[in-house]
C-alpha positions, 0 to 999 in steps of 0.5 A, spaced: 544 515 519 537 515 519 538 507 522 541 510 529 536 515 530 530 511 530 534 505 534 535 511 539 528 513 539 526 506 540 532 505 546 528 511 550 521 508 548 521 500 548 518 501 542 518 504 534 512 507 531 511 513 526 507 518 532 514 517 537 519 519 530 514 526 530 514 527 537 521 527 536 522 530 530 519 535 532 524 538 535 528 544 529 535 541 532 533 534 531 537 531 525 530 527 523 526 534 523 527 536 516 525 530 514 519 529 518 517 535 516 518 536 510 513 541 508 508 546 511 502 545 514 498 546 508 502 542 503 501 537 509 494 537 510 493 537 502 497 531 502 493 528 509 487 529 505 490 525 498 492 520 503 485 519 505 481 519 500 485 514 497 483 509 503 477 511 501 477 510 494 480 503 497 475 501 502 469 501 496 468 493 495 462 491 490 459 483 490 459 479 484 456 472 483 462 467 481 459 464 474 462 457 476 460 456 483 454 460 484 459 464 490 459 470 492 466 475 492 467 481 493 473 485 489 475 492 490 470 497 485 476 501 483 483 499 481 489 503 480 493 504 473 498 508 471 495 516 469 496 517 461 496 526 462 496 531 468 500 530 474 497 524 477 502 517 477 495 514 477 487 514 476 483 509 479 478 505 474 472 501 476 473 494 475 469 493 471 472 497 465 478 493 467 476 486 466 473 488 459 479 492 456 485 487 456 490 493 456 487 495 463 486 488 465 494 487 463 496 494 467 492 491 473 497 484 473 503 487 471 501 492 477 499 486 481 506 481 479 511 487 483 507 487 489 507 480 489 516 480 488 516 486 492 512 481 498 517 476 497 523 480 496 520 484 503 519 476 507 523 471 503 528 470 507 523 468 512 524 460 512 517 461 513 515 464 508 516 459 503 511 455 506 506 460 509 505 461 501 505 455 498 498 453 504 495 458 501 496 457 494 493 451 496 488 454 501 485 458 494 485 452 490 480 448 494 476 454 494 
């Protein structure tokens, strides 16, 4: 059902994105409209803003210094871990906690491997796939 009418408003515009789905939901008698909103306006925005104060959280990097090759790197300052109380499903911790507690630092891989499956499982059947990965596998490795 959901497929049919984004393929409609794809047909009508020649092309799909998240802005033509609203403007067409918008509409009270579409059947997208209570999916698309599918909360008020202040629950929305409240959720708009969680939404960019998580990129936010995101975009923050910090420079170390590769103890072997001298060379600089650049990581995200906070990693996502599972929450352990309140209502949140994550916190954000600085990395350098991570890297010194082995369960956060186990958390972060385990957190790391599904959305490594999940990339694969989203592009595998790509033929290309294979191949783009294994160059840059061997990309990192000369690095």
């Amino acid at each position: 059902m959901i497929r049919e009418h984004l393929e409609e408003i794809y047909a009508q515009h020649g092309r799909l994105t998240p802005a033509l789905v609203v403007e067409a939901a918008r509409d009270e008698e579409h059947p997208l409209h209570p999916i698309v909103f599918d909360c008020d306006e202040h629950e929305a925005s409240e959720r708009y803003y969680r939404e960019r104060a998580h990129d936010l959280i995101r975009t923050v990097k910090v420079v170390y210094r590769d103890p072997e090759t001298d060379e600089e790197k650049r990581v995200r300052a906070f990693h996502a871990v599972p929450a352990t109380t309140g209502t949140e499903l994550f916190v954000y911790e600085p990395a350098a906690k991570v890297r010194q507690d082995p369960l956060l630092r186990e958390l972060v891989l385990r957190a790391m491997e599904r959305e490594w499956k999940a990339l694969r499982e989203r592009y595998e059947h790509f033929e290309e796939f294979v191949s783009l990965v294994t160059s840059f596998a061997a990309e990192a490795e000369t690095e």
